[in-house]
N, C-alpha and C positions, 0 to 999 in steps of 0.2 A: 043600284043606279047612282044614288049620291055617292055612294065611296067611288065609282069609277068617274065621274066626274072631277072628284077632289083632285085625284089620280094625275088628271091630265097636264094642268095645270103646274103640278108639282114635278112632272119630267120634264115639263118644257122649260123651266124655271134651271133644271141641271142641266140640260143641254146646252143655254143660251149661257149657263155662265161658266161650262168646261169652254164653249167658245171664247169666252172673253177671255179667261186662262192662258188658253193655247194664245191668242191671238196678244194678250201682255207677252206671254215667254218670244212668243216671236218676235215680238216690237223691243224686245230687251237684248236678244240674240244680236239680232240686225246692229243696235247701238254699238254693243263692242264690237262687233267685227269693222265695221266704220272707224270707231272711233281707236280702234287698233293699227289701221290700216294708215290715216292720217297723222299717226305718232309715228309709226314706220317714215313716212314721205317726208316728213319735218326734218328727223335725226339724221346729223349727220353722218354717224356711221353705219346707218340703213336705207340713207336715203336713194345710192344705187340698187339696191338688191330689188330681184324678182321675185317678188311674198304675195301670196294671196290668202286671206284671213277670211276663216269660216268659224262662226260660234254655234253649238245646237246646245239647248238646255245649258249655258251657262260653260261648255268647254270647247275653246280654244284648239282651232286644228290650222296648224301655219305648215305650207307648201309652197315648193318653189327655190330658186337661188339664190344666194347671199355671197355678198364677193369677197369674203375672208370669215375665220374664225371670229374674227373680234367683231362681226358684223350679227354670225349668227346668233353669240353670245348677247348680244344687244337687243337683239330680236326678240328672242326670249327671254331676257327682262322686260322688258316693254310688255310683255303678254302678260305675264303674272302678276303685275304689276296693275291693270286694268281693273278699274272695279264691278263687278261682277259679274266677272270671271272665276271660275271653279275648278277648273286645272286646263293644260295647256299639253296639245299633241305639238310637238314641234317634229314636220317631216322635211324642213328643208335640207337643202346640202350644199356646200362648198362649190362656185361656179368653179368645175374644171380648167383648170390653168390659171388662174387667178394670182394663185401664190406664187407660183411662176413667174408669171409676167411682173408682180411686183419686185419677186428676185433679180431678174433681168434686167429692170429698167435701171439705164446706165444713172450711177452715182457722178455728183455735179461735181465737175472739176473743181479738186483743192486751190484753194487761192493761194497762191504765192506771194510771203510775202516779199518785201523789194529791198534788194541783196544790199548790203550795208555797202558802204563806199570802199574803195580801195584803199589801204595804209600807202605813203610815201616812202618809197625805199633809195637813197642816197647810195650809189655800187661803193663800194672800198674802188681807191683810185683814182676817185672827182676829187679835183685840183681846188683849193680852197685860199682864195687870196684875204688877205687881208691889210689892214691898216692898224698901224700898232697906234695905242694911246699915249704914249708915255716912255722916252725915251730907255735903253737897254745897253747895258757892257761887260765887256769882259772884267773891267775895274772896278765896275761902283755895284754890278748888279748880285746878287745872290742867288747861292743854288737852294729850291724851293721855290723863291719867288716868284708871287703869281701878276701875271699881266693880263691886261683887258686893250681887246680891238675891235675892229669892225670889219663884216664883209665889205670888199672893196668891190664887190660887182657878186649879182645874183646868182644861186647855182639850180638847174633842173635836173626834173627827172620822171622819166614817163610821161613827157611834153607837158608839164605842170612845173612849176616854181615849187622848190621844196624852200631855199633858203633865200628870202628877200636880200638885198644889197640894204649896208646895213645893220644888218643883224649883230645882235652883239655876241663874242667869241671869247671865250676863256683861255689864257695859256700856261705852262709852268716854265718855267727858266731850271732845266737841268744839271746845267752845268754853269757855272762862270768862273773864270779862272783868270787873271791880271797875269797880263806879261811881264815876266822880272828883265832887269835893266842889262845883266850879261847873258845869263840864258835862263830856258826855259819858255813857254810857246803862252797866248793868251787863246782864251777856249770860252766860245760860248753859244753851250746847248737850248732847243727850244725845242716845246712840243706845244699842240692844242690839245684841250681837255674837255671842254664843254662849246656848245652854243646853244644860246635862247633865241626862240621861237613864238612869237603870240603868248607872252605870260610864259612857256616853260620853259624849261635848261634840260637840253640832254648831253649826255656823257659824249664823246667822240674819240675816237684815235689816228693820232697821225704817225706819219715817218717823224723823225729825230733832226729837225734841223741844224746840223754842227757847222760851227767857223771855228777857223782856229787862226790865228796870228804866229808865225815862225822867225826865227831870229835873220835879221839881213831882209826884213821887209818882205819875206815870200807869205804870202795869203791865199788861202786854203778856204773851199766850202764845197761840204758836201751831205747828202742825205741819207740816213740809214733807217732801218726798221720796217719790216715785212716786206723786203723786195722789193719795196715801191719805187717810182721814178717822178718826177717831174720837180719835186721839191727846188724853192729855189732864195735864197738869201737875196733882197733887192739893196733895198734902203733907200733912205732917201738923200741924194746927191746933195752936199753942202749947200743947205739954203733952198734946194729945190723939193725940200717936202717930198708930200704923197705922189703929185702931177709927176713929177720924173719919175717916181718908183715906178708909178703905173704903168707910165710909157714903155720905161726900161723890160714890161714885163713880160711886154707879145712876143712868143716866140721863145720865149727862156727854157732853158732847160735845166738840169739841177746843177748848182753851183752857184759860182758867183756873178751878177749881173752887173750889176751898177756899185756907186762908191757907199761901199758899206762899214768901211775903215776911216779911219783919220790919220791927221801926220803922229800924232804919239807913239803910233805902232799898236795899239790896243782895237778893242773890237768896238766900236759904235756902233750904233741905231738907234739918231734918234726918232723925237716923237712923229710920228705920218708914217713913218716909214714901213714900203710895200714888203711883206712877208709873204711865200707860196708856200703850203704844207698839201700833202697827199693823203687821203683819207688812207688810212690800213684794214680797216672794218666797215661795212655797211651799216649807215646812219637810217632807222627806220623813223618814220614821225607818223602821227594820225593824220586822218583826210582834212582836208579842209577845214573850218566850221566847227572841229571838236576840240 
């Protein structure tokens, strides 16, 4: 009778404490699965998915959808990662169309960026007047020599101003050649070569502006090179400068306009004096601003 007494006591003692056993492992199960499930909902590359997290005895069983690879892959660090946890059934799967639908989903339009300005392009042909600095002859001047003038009025192009009035114009002196006293003719060639622009100087090409002085006072002008037409020798009329050349210019066409000679019979020009050359090549310059 004493030993089955003892007896009783000592099973109820194992029952109550396999209870408390079971009843920690459950209160620990429950933890991770909780506490698995709230790392899922926080992260952001699980926080869409449909996970449900069940723990028995310390192993992790995750069912349900996840809305990419890189989702599921997360998922399941997150679980093995959990502390005490003891392995990890991962049953979820790839929401159907998911990868799809990220395929799908239209890419944002490329920004464009904003086209550079248009370069200024000058045709071959545009009539380029100027104003010489520095008187010129068939007597005194030399072949090589170089002269400096000015635009005598602005030229456009592509409804923009390409070359201000103004601008300063580079020329060469081709030819000069002094009329002899019985015969022989007085000749004096001209081209432009350059104009600056805002600080630079570009290269340019004209027609050939030729005079020539002939014996018995006959006076000759005219333009050569690349076809061109408009070219036009002005001068400036005895005393009357640039203001006559100009006037003299509307309406000219190549040759000789106004009085470009003198009584010696040789070629003058002096200083103002209105010159017209024809572009032979297209003058390009940068846009505006550069």
């Amino acid at each position: 009778m004493r030993h089955q007494h003892t007896a009783i006591p000592i099973v109820l003692l194992s029952v109550l404490m396999g209870f408390s056993v079971a009843c920690s492992k459950h209160a620990n199960d429950e933890t991770i699965s909780k506490d698995i499930q709230t790392k899922v909902s926080a992260d952001p590359d699980t926080k869409d998915s449909q996970v449900n997290v069940a723990a028995k005895d310390g192993k992790v069983t995750l069912t349900g959808n996840v809305s990419s690879p890189a989702a599921q892959q997360k998922l399941d660090q997150i679980a093995h990662e959990e502390p005490g946890a003891v392995g990890v059934d991962d049953q979820t799967a790839v929401q159907p169309g998911a990868q799809a639908m990220q395929a799908a989903a239209p890419a944002p339009p490329p920004v464009e960026a904003p086209k550079p300005p248009e370069p200024i392009v000058v045709p071959a042909g545009t009539v380029l007047t100027v104003i010489t600095g520095q008187s010129l002859s068939s007597k005194t001047s030399t072949t090589g020599q170089a002269f400096i003038a000015t635009l005598a009025q602005p030229v456009g192009a592509g409804g923009r101003t390409a070359l201000p009035k103004g601008a300063t114009v580079s020329g060469t002196v081709v030819t000069a050649k002094a009329k002899g006293k019985i015969k022989g003719e007085g000749q004096l060639d001209l081209v432009l070569t350059s104009v600056s622009v805002r600080g630079h100087t570009y290269p340019i090409k004209t027609n050939l502006l030729s005079s020539t002085e002939k014996g018995k006072g006959k006076r000759t002008a005219a333009t050569t090179g690349g076809g061109a037409a408009g070219g036009a020798l002005i001068g400036g009329i005895a005393g009357g400068g640039k203001g006559a050349g100009i006037g003299a210019l509307v309406g000219a066409g190549a040759g000789l306009v106004g009085g470009a000679f003198t009584g010696n019979k040789q070629i003058e020009l002096p200083a103002e004096s209105a010159l017209s050359f024809t572009l032979t090549s297209s003058l390009t310059l940068p846009p505006r601003g550069e």
